[in-house]
N, C-alpha and C positions, 0 to 999 in steps of 0.2 A: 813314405808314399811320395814315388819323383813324379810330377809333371812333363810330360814329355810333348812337343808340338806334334800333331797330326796333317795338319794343312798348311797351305798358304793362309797369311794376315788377308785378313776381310777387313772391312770399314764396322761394321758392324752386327757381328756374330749374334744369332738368339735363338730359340726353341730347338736344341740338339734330341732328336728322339728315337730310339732304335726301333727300327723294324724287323724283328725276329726271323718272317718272313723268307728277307733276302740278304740276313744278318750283315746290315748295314748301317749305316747310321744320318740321317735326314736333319739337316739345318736351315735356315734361314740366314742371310745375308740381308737386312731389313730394310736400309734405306735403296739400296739396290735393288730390290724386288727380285731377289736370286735364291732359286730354294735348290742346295746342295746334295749330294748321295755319295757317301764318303764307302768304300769297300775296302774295310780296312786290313783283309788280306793280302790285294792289291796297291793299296795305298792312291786307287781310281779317283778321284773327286768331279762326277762332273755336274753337269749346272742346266736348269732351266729357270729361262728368266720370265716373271710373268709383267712386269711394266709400270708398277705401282707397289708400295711400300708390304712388307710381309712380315707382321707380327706373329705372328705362330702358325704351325699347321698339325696336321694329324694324319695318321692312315684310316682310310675307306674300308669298312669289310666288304663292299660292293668292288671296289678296285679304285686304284687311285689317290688322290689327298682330298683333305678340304683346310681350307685355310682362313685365317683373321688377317686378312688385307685390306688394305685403305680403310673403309671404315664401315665394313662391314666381313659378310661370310662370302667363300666362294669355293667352287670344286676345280681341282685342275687333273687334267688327264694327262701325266708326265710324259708320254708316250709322242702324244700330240700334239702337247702344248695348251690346249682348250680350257679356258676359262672362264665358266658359269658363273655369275652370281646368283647369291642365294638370296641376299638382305644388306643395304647398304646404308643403313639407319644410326649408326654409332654416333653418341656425341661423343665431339670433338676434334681431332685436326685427323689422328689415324690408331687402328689397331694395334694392340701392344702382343703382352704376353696370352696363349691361353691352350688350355687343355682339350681332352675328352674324361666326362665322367667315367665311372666302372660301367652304366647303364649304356654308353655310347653317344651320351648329350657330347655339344661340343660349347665347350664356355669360356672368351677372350674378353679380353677387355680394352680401354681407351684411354687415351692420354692426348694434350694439347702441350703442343710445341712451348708456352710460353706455362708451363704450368701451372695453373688457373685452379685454385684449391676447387676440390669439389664441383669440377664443371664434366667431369666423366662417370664411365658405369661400368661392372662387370654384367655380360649379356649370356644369358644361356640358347642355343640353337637347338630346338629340338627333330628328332632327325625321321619322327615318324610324321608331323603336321608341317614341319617348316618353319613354325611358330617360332618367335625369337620373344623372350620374356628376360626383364631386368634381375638377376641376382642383387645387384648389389648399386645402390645410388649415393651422388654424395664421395664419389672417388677422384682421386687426385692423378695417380699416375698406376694403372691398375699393372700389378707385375706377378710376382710366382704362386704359383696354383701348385696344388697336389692333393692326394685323399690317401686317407690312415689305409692299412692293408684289408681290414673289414668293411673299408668304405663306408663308414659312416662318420667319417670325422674329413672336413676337408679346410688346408690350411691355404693361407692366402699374403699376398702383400700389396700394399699401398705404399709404395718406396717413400714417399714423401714422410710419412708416419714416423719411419726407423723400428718398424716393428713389423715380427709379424703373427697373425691373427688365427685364430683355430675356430671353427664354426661344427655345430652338431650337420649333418647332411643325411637327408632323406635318398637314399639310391633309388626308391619307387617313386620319388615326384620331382626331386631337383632342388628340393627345397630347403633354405638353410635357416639356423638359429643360433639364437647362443652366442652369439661373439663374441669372444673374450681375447687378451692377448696373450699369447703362447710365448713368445722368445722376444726381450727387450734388448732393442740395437743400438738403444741412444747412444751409449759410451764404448762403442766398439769403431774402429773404422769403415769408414763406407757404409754406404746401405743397403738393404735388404732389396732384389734382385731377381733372378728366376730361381726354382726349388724342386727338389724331387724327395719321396720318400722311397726308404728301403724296406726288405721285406721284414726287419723287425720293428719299423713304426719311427724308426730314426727319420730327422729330416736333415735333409742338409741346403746350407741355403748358403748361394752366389751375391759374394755381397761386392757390390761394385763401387769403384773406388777405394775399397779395402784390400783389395788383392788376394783374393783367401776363399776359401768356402769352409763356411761351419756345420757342424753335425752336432744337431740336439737331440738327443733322448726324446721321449714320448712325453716325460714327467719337464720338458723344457730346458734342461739341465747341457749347457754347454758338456762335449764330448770329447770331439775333436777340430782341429782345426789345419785346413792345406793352405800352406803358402803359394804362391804361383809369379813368374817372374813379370807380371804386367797388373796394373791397375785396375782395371775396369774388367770385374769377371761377371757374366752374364747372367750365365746358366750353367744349369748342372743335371745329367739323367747319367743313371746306368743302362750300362750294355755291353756286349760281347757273348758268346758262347751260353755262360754261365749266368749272365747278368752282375755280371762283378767287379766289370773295370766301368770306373770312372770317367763320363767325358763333359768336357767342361768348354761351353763359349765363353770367347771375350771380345774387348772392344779396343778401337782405336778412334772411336767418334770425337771430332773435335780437338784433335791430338794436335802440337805445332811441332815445329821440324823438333825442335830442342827435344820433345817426348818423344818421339819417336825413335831417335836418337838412341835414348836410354830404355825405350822399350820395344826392340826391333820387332820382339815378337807377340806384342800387340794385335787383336784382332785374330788370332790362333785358334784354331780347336785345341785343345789338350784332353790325352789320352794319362788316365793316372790305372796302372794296370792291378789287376791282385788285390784288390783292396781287403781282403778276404769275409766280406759281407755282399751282398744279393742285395739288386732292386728288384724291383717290382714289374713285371711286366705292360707295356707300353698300351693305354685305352685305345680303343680304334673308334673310329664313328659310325655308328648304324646303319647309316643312309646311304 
């Protein structure tokens, strides 16, 4: 499995998510507030920029995205640029990583700049009241989200941890239990990062500062493992045709010349093609 670059280096690459739709593929540029649309037949990348920091987004089955910026939700109409907020209540300095349930909830989470244990939350958006309720308190630096292929198992990371967590999940209410830890990161390099599952329950997870992404079994059980020619790997989602190639953010945050140097392709999409396993199709938001 080779790594191949996709784009131009970004500053800070995150939530890569394919859109079936317009079999594209939708990123995030975070501290730049730049959310991307990569057509990767054309090799197109182009850009809307909305002016405040962009932790995750999602597609609209109304039309459109909604996104975890600054420190709260919002919708933006890529067309026109318009950006709504929906709730801007987050603790903390700004929005991080975050999904859509199978249901069409949308759930991001928070982080502070000086990472402050436990001074953040993962927040669920519900898309039929507006209603925004705490998942999860007591969080450090909220990062990869993803749910088992029957949705009822949804995995999670608290990067700070070095682990990451498996919770039981209610698809009829949003509601989670059961915490326990799924995949221990302590003695691996780097940490656990953004996540996606595939269609057989595999997860694999973007471990930053490791340079790699791992694929654990269901049973937790290290799989396999992608090397990648930069440090800081983001995130990870399938996509393409089939759902089968692999694409992967990364980062050049905080890089000095000397790193950069040695990692020109820092901040890259990468495209790892054929993988010959299936993800899972991309959640949308109800609203």
């Amino acid at each position: 499995m080779r790594p191949v670059p996709v784009t131009q280096p970004a500053y800070l690459a995150e939530s890569p998510i394919w859109d079936a739709s317009t079999q594209s593929l939708l990123w995030a540029d975070i501290m730049a507030g730049d959310i991307h649309r990569l057509d990767p037949a054309s090799g197109q990348d182009s850009m809307t920029s909305v002016g405040v920091p962009v932790g995750a987004l999602a597609t609209r089955r109304t039309g459109g995205l909604i996104l975890a910026a600054g420190t709260g939700f919002a919708t933006l109409n890529e067309r026109t640029g318009e950006l709504r907020w929906l709730w801007t209540g987050g603790l903390g300095d700004r929005m991080n990583d975050g999904k859509c349930d199978p249901a069409g909830r949308f759930l991001g989470g928070t982080l502070t700049y000086a990472r402050h244990p436990g001074a953040c939350a993962l927040y669920r958006l519900d898309p039929a009241t507006g209603d925004v309720s705490t998942v999860l308190d007591g969080v450090t630096l909220s990062n990869g989200l993803g749910w088992s292929p029957a949705g009822d198992l949804m995995y999670y990371a608290d990067t700070p941890s070095e682990q990451v967590d498996v919770l039981r999940y209610d698809p009829g209410t949003g509601q989670v239990s059961d915490r326990r830890m799924f995949a221990d990161l302590h003695d691996v390099p780097g940490r656990p990062d953004g996540l996606t599952v595939d269609s057989e329950g595999c997860v694999w997870i973007a471990m930053a500062g490791g340079g790699a992404v791992r694929k654990y079994t269901p049973d937790g059980e290290l799989d396999h493992v992608i090397g990648f020619p930069v440090s800081l790997v983001t995130s990870v989602t399938f996509g393409g045709a089939t759902l089968a190639d692999l694409y992967v953010t990364t980062s050049r945050e905080n890089f000095t010349e000397a790193d950069l140097a040695d990692q020109p392709l820092a901040g890259s999409v990468f495209m790892v093609a054929a993988t010959g396993v299936r993800g899972l199709p991309a959640n949308t938001y109800a609203g």
